[in-house]
C-alpha positions, 0 to 999 in steps of 0.5 A, a space after each residue: 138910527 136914520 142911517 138903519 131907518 133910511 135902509 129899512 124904507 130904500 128897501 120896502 119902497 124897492 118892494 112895494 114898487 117893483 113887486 120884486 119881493 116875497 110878498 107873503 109873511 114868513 115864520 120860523 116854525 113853519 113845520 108846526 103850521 102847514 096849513 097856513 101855507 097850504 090851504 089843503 092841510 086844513 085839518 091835517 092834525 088829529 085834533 082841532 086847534 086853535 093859535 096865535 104866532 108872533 114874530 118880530 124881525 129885525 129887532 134892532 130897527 125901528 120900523 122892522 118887519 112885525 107879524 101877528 096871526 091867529 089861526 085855527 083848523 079842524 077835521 070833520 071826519 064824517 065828512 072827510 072835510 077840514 075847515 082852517 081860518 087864518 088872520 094876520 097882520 103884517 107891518 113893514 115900516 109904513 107899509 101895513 098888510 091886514 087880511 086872512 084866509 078861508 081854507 077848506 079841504 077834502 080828505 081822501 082817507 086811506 089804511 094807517 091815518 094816510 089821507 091824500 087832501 085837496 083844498 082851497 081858500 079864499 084870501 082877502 087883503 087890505 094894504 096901507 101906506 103910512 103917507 106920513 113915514 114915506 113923506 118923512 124919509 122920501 119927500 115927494 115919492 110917487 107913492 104919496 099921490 096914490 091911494 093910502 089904503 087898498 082893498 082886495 082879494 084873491 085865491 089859494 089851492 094846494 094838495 097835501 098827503 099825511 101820514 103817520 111818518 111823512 107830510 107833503 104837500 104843494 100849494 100856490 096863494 095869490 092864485 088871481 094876481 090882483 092888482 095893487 094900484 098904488 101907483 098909476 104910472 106908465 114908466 113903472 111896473 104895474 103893483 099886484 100880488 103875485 103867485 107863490 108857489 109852496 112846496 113842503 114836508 116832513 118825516 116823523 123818525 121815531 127812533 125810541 118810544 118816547 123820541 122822534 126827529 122830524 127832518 124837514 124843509 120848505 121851497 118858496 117860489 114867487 114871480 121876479 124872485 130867487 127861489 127861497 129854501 128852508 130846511 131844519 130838524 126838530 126833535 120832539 120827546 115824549 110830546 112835552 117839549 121839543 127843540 130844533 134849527 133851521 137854516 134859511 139859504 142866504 138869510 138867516 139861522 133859526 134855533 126855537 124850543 118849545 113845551 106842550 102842557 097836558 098834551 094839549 097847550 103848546 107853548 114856543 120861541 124861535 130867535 133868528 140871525 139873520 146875516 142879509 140885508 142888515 147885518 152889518 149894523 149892530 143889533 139889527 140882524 135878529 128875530 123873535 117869534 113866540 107861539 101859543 097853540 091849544 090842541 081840542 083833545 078829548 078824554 
């Protein structure tokens, strides 16, 4: 187990000092939650929700990534405006991110249910060190002479088209790049948050009354990084339960399933294998995400 505890902390002092990784959390069931990553998807749906997501990573670690997010959005349509929150936080080892995002966008509708939106958030964040784990493993890292706690803010924009079949949008988070000054150094790399770059969608292919397939993907692309590719296929039938895979370019698959109460509570697990960084020890290349999202649908 030190041996595993020793990799986790090499990599995430690698990331928190080089600001060389994806610095904005990932989930499985993306496609569910577009406005999460693009703040002009806020009210994208029909109805007004309200949810939370849960995704464990690297389950066989201790220390492994944890993600928990409450979300909510809604369309006003007299306005042609949409409204969505986002909260979350996100725990790697000693490294503690806790922040959220106000999205808002404006729709401009066309015939059919085709909108074309606009939108933008405000983020904030706050990034914690627990000075106690890095000291444990990595005695006298420069990490301990700097602030265990930081507060910042920054900025998201995007835009994003609906329809009743495809879905596509372009965002960029982290718009200002705020700077992180845990560590003051001449001889390292200046810490902030990065831009990162979204590009998303999905196609609605309904091949019988009660059956639809959605082919979709996800690029992510951030500063000092490889470009990240995600893409999948869910099949929904008779909007009651669906079921699908992703597969994540060079890092792990994903299976997920997935039930809707009443049309209006849906309920969702997604367990990832993941084949990098940490593979190769037993029981450390998994992941589980549980969803629960409740649809405001009028009757």
């Amino acid at each position: 187990m030190k041996v595993k505890q020793l990799v986790l902390m090499g990599i995430i002092m690698l990331g928190v000092k080089n600001s060389n990784a994806q610095q904005i959390f990932s989930i499985s069931q993306y496609v569910q939650h577009n406005f999460i990553y693009n703040p002009a998807a806020a009210g994208a749906n029909e109805y007004a929700s309200v949810g939370a997501t849960y995704k464990k990573m690297w389950s066989g670690i201790e220390g492994g990534p944890q993600t928990t997010i409450l979300f909510g959005d809604k369309y006003f349509k007299n306005s042609k405006a949409g409204l969505g929150i986002v909260l979350y936080n996100d725990v790697t080892g000693p490294i503690s991110r806790t922040g959220g995002d106000i999205n808002l966008s404006y729709s401009i509708p066309f015939s059919d249910k085709k909108r074309l939106m606009f939108g933008v958030a405000g983020q904030f964040l706050q990034e914690s060190i627990d000075k106690a784990q890095v000291e444990k493993y990595i005695p006298g890292d420069p990490l301990l002479a700097g602030p265990g706690s930081y507060f910042t803010g920054d900025a998201a924009a995007g835009v994003y088209y609906t329809s009743s079949t495809l879905n596509l949008g372009f965002s960029a988070k982290q718009l200002v790049q705020s700077k992180l000054d845990f560590i003051k150094s001449s001889t390292m790399e200046e810490g902030r948050l990065y831009r990162h770059y979204y590009l998303m969608g999905s196609y609605n292919w309904k091949t019988d009354e009660d059956n639809v397939i959605v082919p979709n993907f996800i690029v992510k692309l951030s500063a000092h990084a490889p470009v990240d590719i995600e893409a999948g296929c869910r099949i929904e039938h008779k909007d009651l339960i669906w079921g699908g895979f992703n597969f994540h370019y060079k890092q792990n698959f994903s299976a997920f399933a997935g039930i809707k109460l009443n049309h209006k509570l849906a309920i969702g697990y997604a367990y990832d294998q993941y084949t990098t960084p940490l593979s190769t020890f037993s029981a450390g290349g998994g992941a589980h995400e549980i969803m629960l999202r409740l649809y405001f649908i009028k009757k």
